[in-house]
RODO-2510 file (C-alpha; in nm, 4 decimals, decimal comma):
residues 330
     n   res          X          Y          Z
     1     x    17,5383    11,8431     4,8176
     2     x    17,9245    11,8731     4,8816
     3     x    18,1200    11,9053     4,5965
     4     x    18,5148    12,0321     4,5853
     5     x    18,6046    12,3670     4,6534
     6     x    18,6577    12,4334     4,2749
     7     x    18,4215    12,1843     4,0862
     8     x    18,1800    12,2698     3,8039
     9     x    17,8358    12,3378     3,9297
    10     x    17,7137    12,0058     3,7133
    11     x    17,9596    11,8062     3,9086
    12     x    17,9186    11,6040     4,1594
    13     x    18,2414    11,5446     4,3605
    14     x    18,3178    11,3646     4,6906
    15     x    18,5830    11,1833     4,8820
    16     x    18,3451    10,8939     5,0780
    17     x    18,4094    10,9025     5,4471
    18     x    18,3650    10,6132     5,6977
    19     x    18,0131    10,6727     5,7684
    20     x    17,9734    10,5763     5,4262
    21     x    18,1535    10,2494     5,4089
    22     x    17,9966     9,9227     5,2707
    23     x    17,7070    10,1507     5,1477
    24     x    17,5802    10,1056     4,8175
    25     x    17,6991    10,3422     4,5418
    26     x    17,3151    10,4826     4,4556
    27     x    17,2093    10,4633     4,8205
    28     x    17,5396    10,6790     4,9089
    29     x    17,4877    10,9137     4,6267
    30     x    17,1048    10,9832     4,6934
    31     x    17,1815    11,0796     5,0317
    32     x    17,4792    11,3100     4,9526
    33     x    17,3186    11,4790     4,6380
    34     x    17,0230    11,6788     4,7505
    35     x    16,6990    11,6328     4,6510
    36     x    16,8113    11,3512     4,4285
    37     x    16,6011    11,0484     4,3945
    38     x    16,7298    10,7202     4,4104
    39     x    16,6127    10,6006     4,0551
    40     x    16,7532    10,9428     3,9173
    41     x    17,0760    10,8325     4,0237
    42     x    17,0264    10,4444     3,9229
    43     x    16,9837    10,6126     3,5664
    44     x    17,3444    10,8038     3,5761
    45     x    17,5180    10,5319     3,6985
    46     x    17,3836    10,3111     3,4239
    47     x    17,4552    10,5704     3,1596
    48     x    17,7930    10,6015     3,2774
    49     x    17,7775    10,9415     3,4427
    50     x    17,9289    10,8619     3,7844
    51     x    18,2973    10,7697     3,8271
    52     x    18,4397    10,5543     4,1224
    53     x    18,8537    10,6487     4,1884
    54     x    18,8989    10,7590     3,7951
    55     x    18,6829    10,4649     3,6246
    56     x    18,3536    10,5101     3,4962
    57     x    18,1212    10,2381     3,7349
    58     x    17,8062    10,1616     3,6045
    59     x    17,7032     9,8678     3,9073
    60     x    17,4466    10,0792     4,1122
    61     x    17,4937     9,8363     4,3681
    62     x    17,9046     9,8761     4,3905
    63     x    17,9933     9,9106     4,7369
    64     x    18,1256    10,2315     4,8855
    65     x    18,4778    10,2306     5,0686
    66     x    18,6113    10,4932     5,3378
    67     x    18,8548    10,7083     5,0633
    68     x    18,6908    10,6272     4,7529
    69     x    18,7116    10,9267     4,5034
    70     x    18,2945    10,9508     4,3646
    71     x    18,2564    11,2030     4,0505
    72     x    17,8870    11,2258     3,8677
    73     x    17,8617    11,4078     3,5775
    74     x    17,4888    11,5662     3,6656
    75     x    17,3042    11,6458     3,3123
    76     x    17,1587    12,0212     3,3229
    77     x    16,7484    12,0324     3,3818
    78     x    16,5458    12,0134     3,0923
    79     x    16,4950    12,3697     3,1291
    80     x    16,6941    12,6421     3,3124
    81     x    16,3660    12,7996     3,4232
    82     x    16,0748    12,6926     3,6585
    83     x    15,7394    12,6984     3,4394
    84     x    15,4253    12,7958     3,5164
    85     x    15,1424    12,4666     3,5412
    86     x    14,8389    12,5076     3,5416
    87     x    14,7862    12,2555     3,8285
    88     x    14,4884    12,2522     4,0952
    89     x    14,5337    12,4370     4,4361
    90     x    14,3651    12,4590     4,7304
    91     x    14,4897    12,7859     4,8440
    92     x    14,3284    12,8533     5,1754
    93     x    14,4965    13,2646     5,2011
    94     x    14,6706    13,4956     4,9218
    95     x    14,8071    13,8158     4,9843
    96     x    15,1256    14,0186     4,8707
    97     x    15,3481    13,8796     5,1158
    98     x    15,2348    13,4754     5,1288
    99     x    15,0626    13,2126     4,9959
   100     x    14,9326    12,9336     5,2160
   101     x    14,8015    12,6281     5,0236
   102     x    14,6479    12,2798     5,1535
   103     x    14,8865    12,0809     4,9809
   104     x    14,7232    11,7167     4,8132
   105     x    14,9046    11,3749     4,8714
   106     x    15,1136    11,3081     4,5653
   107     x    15,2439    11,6543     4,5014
   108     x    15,6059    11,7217     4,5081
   109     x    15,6957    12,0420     4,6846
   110     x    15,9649    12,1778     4,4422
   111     x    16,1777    12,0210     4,1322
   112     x    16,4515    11,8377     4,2025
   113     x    16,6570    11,5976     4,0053
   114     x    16,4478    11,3339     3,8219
   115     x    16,1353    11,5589     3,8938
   116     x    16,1428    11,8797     3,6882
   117     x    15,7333    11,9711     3,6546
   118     x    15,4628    11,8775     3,7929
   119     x    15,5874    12,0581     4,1425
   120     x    15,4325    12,2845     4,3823
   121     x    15,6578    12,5679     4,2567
   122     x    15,5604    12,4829     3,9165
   123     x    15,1190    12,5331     4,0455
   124     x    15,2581    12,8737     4,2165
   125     x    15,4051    12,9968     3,9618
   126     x    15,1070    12,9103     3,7443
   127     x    14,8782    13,1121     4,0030
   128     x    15,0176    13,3751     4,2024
   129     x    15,0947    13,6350     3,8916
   130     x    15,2853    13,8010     4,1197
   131     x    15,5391    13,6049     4,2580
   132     x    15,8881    13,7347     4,2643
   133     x    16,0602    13,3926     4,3284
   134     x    16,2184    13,5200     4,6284
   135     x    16,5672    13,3034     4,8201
   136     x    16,8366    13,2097     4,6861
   137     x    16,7620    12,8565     4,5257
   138     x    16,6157    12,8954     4,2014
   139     x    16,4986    12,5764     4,1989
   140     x    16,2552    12,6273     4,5054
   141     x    16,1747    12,9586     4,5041
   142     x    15,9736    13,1238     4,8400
   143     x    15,9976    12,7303     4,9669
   144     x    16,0744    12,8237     5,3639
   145     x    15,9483    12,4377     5,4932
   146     x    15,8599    12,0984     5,3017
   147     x    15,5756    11,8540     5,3037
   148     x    15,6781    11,4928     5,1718
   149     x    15,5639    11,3672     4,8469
   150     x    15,2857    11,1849     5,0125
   151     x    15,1973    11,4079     5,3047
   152     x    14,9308    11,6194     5,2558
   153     x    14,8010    11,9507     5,4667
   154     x    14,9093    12,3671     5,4651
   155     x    15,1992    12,4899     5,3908
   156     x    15,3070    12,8621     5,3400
   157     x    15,5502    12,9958     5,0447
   158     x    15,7267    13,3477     5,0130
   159     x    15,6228    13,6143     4,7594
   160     x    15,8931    13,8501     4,8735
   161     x    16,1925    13,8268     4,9587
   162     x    16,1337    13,9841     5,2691
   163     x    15,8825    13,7351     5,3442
   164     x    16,1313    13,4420     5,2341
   165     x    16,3781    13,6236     5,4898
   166     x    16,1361    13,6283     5,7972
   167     x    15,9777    13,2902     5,7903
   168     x    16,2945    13,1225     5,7029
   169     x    16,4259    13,2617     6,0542
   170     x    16,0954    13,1221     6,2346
   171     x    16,1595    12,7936     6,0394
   172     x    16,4885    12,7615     6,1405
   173     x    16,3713    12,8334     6,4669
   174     x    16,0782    12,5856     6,4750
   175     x    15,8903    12,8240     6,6192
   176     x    15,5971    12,7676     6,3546
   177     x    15,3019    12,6213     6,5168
   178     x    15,2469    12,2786     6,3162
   179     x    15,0258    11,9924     6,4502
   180     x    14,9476    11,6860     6,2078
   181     x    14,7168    11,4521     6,2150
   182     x    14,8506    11,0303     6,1844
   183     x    14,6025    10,7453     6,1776
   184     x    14,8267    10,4523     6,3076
   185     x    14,8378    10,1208     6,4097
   186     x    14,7187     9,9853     6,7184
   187     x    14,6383    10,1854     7,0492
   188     x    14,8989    10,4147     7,2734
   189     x    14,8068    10,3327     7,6752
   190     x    14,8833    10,6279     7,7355
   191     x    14,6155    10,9327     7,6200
   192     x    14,9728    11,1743     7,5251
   193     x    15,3077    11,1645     7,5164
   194     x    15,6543    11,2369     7,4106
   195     x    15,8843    11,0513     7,1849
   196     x    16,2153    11,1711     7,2117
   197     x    16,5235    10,9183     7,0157
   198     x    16,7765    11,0653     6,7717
   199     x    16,7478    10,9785     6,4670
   200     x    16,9916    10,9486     6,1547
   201     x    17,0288    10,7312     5,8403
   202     x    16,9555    10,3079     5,8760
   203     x    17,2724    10,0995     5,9204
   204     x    17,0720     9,8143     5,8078
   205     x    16,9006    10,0059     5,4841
   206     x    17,1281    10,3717     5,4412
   207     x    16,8035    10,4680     5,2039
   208     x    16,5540    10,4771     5,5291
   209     x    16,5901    10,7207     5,8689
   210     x    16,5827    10,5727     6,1432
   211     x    16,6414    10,6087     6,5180
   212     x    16,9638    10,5268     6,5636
   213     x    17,2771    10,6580     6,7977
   214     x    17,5189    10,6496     6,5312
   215     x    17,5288    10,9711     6,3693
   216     x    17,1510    11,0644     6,4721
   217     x    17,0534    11,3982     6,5531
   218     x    16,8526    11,4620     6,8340
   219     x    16,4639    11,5015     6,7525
   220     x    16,1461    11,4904     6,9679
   221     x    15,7879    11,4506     6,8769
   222     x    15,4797    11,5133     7,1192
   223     x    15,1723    11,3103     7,0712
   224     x    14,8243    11,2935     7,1937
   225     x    14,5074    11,0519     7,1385
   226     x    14,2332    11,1890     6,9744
   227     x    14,0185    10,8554     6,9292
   228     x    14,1041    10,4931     6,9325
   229     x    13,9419    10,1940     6,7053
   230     x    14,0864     9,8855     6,8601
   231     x    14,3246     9,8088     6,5428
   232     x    14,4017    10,1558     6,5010
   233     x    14,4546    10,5110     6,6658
   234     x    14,3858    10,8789     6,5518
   235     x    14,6794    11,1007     6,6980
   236     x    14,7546    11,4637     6,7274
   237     x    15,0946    11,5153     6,6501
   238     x    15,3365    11,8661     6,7100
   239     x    15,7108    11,8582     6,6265
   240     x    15,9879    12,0311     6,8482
   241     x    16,2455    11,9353     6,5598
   242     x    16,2137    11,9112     6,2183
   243     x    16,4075    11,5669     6,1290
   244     x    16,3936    11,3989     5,7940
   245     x    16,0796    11,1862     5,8059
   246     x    16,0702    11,2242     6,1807
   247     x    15,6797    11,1985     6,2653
   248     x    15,6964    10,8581     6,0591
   249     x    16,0024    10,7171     6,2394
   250     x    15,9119    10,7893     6,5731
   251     x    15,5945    10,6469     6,5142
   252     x    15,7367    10,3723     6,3794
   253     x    16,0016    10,3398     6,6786
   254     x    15,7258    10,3889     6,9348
   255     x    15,5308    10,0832     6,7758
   256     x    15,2673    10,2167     6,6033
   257     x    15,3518    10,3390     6,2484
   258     x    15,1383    10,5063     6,0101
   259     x    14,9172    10,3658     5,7933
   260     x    14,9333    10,3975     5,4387
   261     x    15,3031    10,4352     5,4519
   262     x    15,5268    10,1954     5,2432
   263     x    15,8417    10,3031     5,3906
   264     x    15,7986    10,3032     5,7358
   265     x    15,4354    10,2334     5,7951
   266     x    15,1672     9,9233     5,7290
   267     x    14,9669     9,8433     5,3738
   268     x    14,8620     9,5347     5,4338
   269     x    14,5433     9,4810     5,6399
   270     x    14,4642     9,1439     5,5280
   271     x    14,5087     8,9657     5,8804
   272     x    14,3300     9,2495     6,0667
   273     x    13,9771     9,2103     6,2338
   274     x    13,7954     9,4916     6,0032
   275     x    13,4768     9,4927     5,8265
   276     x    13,4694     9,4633     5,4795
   277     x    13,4738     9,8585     5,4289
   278     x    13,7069     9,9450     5,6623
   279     x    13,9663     9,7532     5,5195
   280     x    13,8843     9,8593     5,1676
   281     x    13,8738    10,2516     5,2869
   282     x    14,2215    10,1118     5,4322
   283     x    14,3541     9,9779     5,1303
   284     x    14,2427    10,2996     4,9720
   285     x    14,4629    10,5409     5,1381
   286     x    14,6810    10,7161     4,8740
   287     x    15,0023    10,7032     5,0634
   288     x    15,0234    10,7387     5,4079
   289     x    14,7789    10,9112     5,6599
   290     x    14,9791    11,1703     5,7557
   291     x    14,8257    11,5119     5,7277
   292     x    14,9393    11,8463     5,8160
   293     x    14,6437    12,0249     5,9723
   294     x    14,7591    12,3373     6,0992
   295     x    15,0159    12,5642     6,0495
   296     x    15,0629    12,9045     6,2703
   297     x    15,3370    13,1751     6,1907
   298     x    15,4300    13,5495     6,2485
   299     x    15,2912    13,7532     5,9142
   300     x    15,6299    13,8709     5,7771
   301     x    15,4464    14,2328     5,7015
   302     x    15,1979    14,2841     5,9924
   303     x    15,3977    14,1032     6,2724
   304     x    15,0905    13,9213     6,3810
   305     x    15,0591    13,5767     6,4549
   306     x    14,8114    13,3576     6,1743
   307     x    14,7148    13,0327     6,2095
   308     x    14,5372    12,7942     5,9061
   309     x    14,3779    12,4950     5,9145
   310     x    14,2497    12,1791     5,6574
   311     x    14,0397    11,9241     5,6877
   312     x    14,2160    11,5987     5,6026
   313     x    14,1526    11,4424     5,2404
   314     x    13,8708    11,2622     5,1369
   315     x    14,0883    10,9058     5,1569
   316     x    14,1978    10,9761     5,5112
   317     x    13,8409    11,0931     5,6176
   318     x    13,6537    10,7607     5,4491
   319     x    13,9270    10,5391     5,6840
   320     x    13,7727    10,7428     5,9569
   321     x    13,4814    10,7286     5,9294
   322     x    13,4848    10,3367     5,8039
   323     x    13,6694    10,2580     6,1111
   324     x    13,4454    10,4612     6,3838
   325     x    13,1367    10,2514     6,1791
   326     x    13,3266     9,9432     6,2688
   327     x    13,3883     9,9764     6,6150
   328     x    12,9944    10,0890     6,6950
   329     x    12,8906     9,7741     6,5272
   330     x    13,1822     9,5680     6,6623
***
């Protein structure tokens, strides 16, 4: 968030610049205040919280214009403190330093405006007793890399602050070893590849990434073909950079987005050639098949390299397996 040398910590403050102009107020705001969801904002505006050159707007859809003076009056969180939830984990390794969990689709990594419990931090907190909410963010505590909402697969949090300190180098270095797994549309020609297109916020919708050359930032995404069904493909995918939404653009960009996604990807599957279980095991994917399935990283105590692994969900596996039955009857 950027906010005025002197402003209030529940202040939002800004002076829009011309990357900003003819957005719309909520899209603008969601972008600059971090972690903020759109609909969190949509609520301040409309309960006059956010002020446009001195006057209180309440139009969510106002557009933005280069020099426009933006306050919002953020309310405090329900609570000051993170509690402890006692929500399911799949913790695949515990030990003093780290926790690595297999994170479910639907789970938010840490609270954020709009989204105070129900978190990851919230399950942690709930499970490792001894967690010392190391880093300097309260409000995601030992969080060194993110998952989206709807992305599912391991990730590794801090116990320590030591340990926050030493994978939040190697994350800043991308020098964790990630590959995902992405069931998308269609089939690549080619059996691998590289994808490699800046990308940056939509001119057409601000709220979406997108590769773009206007303000991107440079970001490049290695792929390989695991197995192909005709209508669909199963990829391998490892990240040099760590964009916003990047596997999910580029896949998009490339031609052959993800399924499951409503953002970027495909949901409907009525016109496709499928039997009548693939397409329901299709229909069934709860949000998009995108699946972090491992994750490698120097041990911050023993300074040896660890790697973890997880199967992909049930949802994604039963669109696997549907679609593999398909193409040997086919």
């Amino acid at each position: 968030m950027r906010r005025g040398s002197d402003v209030p910590p529940n202040l939002f403050e800004d002076i829009v610049v011309e990357a900003y102009e003819k957005y719309r107020l909520d899209v603008y705001l969601a972008d600059e205040i971090e972690d903020a969801s759109r609909s969190f904002i949509k609520k301040l505006i409309k309960e006059g919280r956010v002020t446009v050159n001195g006057g209180v707007c309440t139009r969510p859809g106002r557009t933005m214009t280069a020099g426009d003076k933006v306050t919002v009056d953020i309310p405090p969180p329900p609570s000051t403190d993170i509690l402890p939830e006692n929500i399911p984990l799949d913790i695949l390794y515990e030990d003093a330093e780290v926790v690595v969990v297999n994170k479910p689709s639907g789970l938010v990594v840490h609270p954020a405006p709009g989204n105070y419990t129900g978190t990851l931090v919230n399950a942690i907190l709930y499970h490792c007793k001894d967690f010392v909410r190391p880093g300097g963010d309260s409000a995601r505590p030992g969080i060194v890399h993110r998952l989206d909402k709807d992305t599912s697969g391991v990730l590794v949090v801090a116990k320590t602050p030591a340990a926050f300190a030493a994978l939040s180098e190697q994350a800043r270095a991308h020098s964790f070893d990630r590959r995902y797994l992405a069931l998308v549309r269609g089939e690549f020609k080619e059996n691998r590849g590289v994808i490699s297109a800046s990308i940056g916020r939509s001119l057409a919708d601000p709220a979406r990434m997108a590769v773009t050359g206007i303000g991107g930032r440079e970001a490049v995404t290695r792929f390989e073909v695991l197995d192909r069904f005709g209508v669909a493909s199963l990829l391998s995918v490892e990240l040099e950079t760590g964009r916003t939404h990047q596997i999910r653009v580029h896949l998009r960009f490339a031609g052959h987005p993800v399924l499951g996604d409503p953002v970027y990807g495909v949901t409907d599957y009525a016109s496709w050639k499928l039997s009548d279980r693939a397409r329901s095991a299709l229909q069934g994917l709860h949000g998009q098949a995108l699946h972090a399935e491992r994750l490698g990283f120097v041990h911050p105590a023993t300074g040896k390299t660890v790697t973890f692994t997880a199967s992909v969900p049930s949802d994604f596996q039963q669109a696997l397996d549907a679609l593999r039955l398909s193409r040997q009857t086919q």
